[in-house]
Steps between C-alpha positions, in 0.01 A plus 500: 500500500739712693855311622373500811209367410693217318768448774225416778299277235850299489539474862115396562512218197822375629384430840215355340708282297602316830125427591397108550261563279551429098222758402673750656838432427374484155345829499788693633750308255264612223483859593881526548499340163312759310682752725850395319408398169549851327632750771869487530438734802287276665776204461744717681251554806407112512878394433596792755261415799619276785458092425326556199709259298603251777107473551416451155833233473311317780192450314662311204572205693213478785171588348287400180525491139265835494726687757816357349424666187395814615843567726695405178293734322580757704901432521494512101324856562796614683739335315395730179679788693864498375604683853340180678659219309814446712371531852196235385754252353642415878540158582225448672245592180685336297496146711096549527499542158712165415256340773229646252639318154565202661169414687228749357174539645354576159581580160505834545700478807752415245448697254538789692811353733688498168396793385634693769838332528526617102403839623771512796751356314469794162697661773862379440611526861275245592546281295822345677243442816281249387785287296654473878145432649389214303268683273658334157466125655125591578418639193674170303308281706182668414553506181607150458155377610174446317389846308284747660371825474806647671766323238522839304549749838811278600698454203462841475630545878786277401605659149508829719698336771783343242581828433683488756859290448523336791138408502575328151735284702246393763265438247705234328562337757097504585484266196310809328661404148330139467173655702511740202575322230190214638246811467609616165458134380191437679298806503261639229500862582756698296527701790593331758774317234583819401590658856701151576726528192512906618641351841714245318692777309567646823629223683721411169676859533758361770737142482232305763194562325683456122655175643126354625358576178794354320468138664132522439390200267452599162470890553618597133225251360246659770555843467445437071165363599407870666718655170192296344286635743261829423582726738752733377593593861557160523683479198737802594599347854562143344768707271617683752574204729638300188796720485565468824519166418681496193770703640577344804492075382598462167311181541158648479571663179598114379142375593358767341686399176346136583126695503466440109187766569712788698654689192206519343279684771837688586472645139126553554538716775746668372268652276169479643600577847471765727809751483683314801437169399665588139780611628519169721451298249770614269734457807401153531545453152834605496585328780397156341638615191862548683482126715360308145815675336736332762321190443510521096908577570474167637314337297168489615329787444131507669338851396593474129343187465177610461 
């Protein structure tokens, strides 16, 4: 099909995307879907021709589940081109696509809402945008209700956004460390523990989002049980994040000494684990090696006891 072919098939499908009726709206959506799904040509001519994307934002909040989904679709489409990220991640997208997480029409509403905000946001600039437009408070929220099909697609759009230092801010003050903590104890997929303890890291990388893990009730004990645990991804974040621990509040290293369990699985994996989590574990080690010496100065030692 020649470009010019293409560029009037656009035009025709988004006019038709404004029709009354839901068949036909349907039918355009779906053409200008399979138009954009592999073409990175034909992404430029949709993102390129007049109200294209205002059109398609309007559908997202006034139509049905069907149509909802297919204009998302689409915006994903575009938002594969690297040369379109930044003008799609405007305010305006970005608000529809908060409206999207909070009150979706469908599962895959969401799905694809999130999806797209993790696809924006790869690009760095943009990032910065939806921390200021209330993108991180959605995304918490969402999260922090019951599980859906979606729960994977926005921890990922957070653990992208937190990247981002100041977005690590305004996600600690979202409450995302308890929310976080609540799935890793409550869930029963690996991976959706998995990407929260990913996030988790991130957030523990600056003072705010150390200091909410830190007055988190027993988060030594806690992040032994996912030491325990048999995913070594898992594993090698619950290290990471340990150190963090350990070398900030001397205190957590003393309830780990109090963990009669801790040493051993700290020798474990310091053996059997993965190359990063050996090297973690050693540094933990030697960390509670160094406080329990303090303590045996003192007269009473903790680590040597056992």
């Amino acid at each position: 099909m020649t470009t010019v072919r293409i560029l009037d098939t656009i035009i025709e499908c988004l006019s038709e995307a404004q029709s009354d009726s839901d068949q036909i709206q349907q039918k355009a959506l779906q053409t200008l879907g399979s138009i954009t799904k592999v073409s990175p040509q034909n992404r430029n001519l949709l993102a390129q021709t007049g109200g294209a994307i205002p059109s398609l934002l309007t559908l997202l909040k006034f139509s049905s589940p069907t149509i909802q989904t297919l204009s998302l679709s689409i915006l994903f489409n575009l938002s594969l081109n690297p040369n379109l990220k930044q003008s799609l991640a405007d305010m305006e997208t970005i608000s529809h696509l908060n409206f999207v997480i909070l009150s979706p029409s469908s599962p895959e509403s969401s799905i694809l809402a999130a999806s797209l905000i993790c696809s924006l946001a790869m690009l760095d600039k943009n990032k910065a945008k939806f921390g200021v437009a209330g993108t991180i408070q959605s995304l918490v929220k969402a999260v922090s209700g019951p599980r859906g099909p979606a729960a994977h697609h926005l921890l990922s759009s957070l653990a992208e956004l937190v990247q981002f230092h100041g977005n690590c801010t305004v996600a600690v003050r979202s409450g995302a460390v308890p929310v976080l903590i609540q799935i890793m104890k409550s869930t029963d997929g690996e991976d959706l523990a998995g990407t929260s303890l990913a996030i988790l890291c991130l957030l523990a990388r600056f003072e705010e989002g150390l200091n909410a893990l830190i007055k988190t009730d027993q988060i030594v004990s806690f992040m032994l049980e996912v030491l325990k645990g048999r995913c070594m991804l898992s594993k090698e974040g619950a290290a990471e994040l340990l150190v963090r621990l350990f070398e900030e509040r001397e205190g957590c290293v003393r309830d780990a000494l109090s963990l009669p369990d801790f040493s051993y699985v700290l020798a474990d994996l310091s053996v059997r684990g993965s190359g990063r989590t050996r090297e973690r574990a050693v540094l933990l080690m030697k960390k509670m090696v160094e406080t329990d010496s303090d303590s045996y100065a003192d007269g009473s030692p903790m680590f040597f006891q056992w």
